[in-house]
N, C-alpha and C positions, 0 to 999 in steps of 0.2 A: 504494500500500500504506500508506504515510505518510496520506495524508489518510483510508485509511478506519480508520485505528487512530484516530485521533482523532477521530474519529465517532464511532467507540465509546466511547471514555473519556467525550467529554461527554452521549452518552446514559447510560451510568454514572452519571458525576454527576450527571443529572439525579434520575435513577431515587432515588439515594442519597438527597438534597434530599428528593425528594418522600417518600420513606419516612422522613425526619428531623421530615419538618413533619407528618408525621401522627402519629406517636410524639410530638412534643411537646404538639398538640390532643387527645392521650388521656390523657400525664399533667394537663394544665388541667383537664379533663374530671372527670375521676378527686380531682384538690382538690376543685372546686368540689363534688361527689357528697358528699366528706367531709364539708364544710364547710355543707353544706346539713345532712346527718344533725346535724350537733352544731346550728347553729340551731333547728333543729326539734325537738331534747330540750333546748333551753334554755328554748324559747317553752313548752313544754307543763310545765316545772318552774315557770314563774314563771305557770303559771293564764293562760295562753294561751289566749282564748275559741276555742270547737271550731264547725265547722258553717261555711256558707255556701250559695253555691248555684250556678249554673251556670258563671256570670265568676268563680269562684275564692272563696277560703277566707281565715278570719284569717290565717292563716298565710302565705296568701300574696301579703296585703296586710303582710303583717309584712316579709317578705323582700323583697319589692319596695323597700319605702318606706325600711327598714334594715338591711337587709342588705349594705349596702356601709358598714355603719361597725362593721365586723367582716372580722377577717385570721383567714386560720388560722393558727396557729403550733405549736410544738411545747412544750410544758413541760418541768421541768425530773425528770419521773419518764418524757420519750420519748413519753407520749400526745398527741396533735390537743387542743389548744384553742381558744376562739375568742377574740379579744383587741381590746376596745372600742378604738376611733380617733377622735379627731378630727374636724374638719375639711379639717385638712393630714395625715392619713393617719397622725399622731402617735399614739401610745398615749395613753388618754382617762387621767389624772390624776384622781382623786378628792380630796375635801375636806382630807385629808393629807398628799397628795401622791405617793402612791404608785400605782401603775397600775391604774385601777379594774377591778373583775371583770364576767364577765359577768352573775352574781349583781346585782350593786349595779347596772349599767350598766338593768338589765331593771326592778329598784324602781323607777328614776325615770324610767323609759317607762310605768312603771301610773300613775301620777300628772300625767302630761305632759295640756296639755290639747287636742292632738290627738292624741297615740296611744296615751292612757289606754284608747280604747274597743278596742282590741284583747285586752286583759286582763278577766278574770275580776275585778271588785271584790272585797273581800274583806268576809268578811259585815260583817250589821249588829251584830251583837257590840264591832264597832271601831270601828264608826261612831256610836256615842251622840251624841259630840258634832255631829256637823253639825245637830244641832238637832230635836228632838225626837222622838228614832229611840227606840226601844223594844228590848229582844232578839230579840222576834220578825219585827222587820222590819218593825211597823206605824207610821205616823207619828202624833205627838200628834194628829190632826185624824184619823185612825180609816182612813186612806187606806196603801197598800201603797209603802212608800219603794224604789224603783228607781236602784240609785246611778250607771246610767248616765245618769239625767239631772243629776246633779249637776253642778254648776260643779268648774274644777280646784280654786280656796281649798276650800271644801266638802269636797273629797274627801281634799285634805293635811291641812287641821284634823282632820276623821276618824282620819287614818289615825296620828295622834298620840293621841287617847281612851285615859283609859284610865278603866275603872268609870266610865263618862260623868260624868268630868271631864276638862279639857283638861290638857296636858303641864306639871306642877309646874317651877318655874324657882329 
């Protein structure tokens, strides 16, 4: 009688366990869901190129490539936010010193000179200075200026222009 109540309890436990570990893989499940939703209105706030084609989308060469240098967290009004890291999984520090946003963290992913091209450049309006840009987007030499061929210097000087002159000091 002894041995078969304890058969039962550790199928019990078992049963428990396994109903523990699955309820834990659905809240995981359930972050990550979140945490994808606010990536993906972040990417499309900061001009997140749209489109791709069968092997996947900007987007999610976006999330592949960086989407692990983003935590979800909670802020300080209760809502999901996503919170730049690191390296070491630290909160990313910006030029002040205080915890960069994901605002700011996404600026200088446009500019980056590998995962600029996942971003929507921002018109030729800004870009004067890279050198002979026009408002309309045509180059001094009467050719159609494409700023994803641009180099990263290129695209930073640009993105300083203003009235196609460079950034007064």
């Amino acid at each position: 009688m002894e041995l078969r109540e304890r058969q039962m309890e550790e199928a019990s436990a078992q049963k428990v366990a396994a109903v523990a570990a699955e309820r834990d893989e659905a809240k995981q499940q359930v972050l990550q869901l979140r945490k994808d939703r606010l990536l993906e209105r972040a990417f499309s706030q900061a001009e997140g190129r749209t489109g791709g084609d069968a092997r996947g989308t900007f987007f999610d060469i976006f999330k592949g490539q960086l989407g692990t240098c983003f935590r979800l967290t909670t802020g300080g009004d209760g809502k999901d936010v996503l919170e730049p890291l690191d390296s070491q999984g630290k909160p990313l520090l910006g030029d002040d010193g205080r915890p960069m946003t994901t605002t700011e963290f996404l600026d200088q992913m446009r500019v980056h000179p590998v995962y600029g091209f996942l971003f929507q450049q921002r018109g030729p309006a800004g870009m004067q200075a890279a050198g002979g840009l026009t408002v309309s987007g045509i180059g001094s030499n009467g050719e159609p200026i494409n700023p994803q061929a641009m180099s990263a210097s290129e695209l930073y000087r640009a993105s300083f222009a203003v009235n196609g002159r460079g950034a007064r000091r």
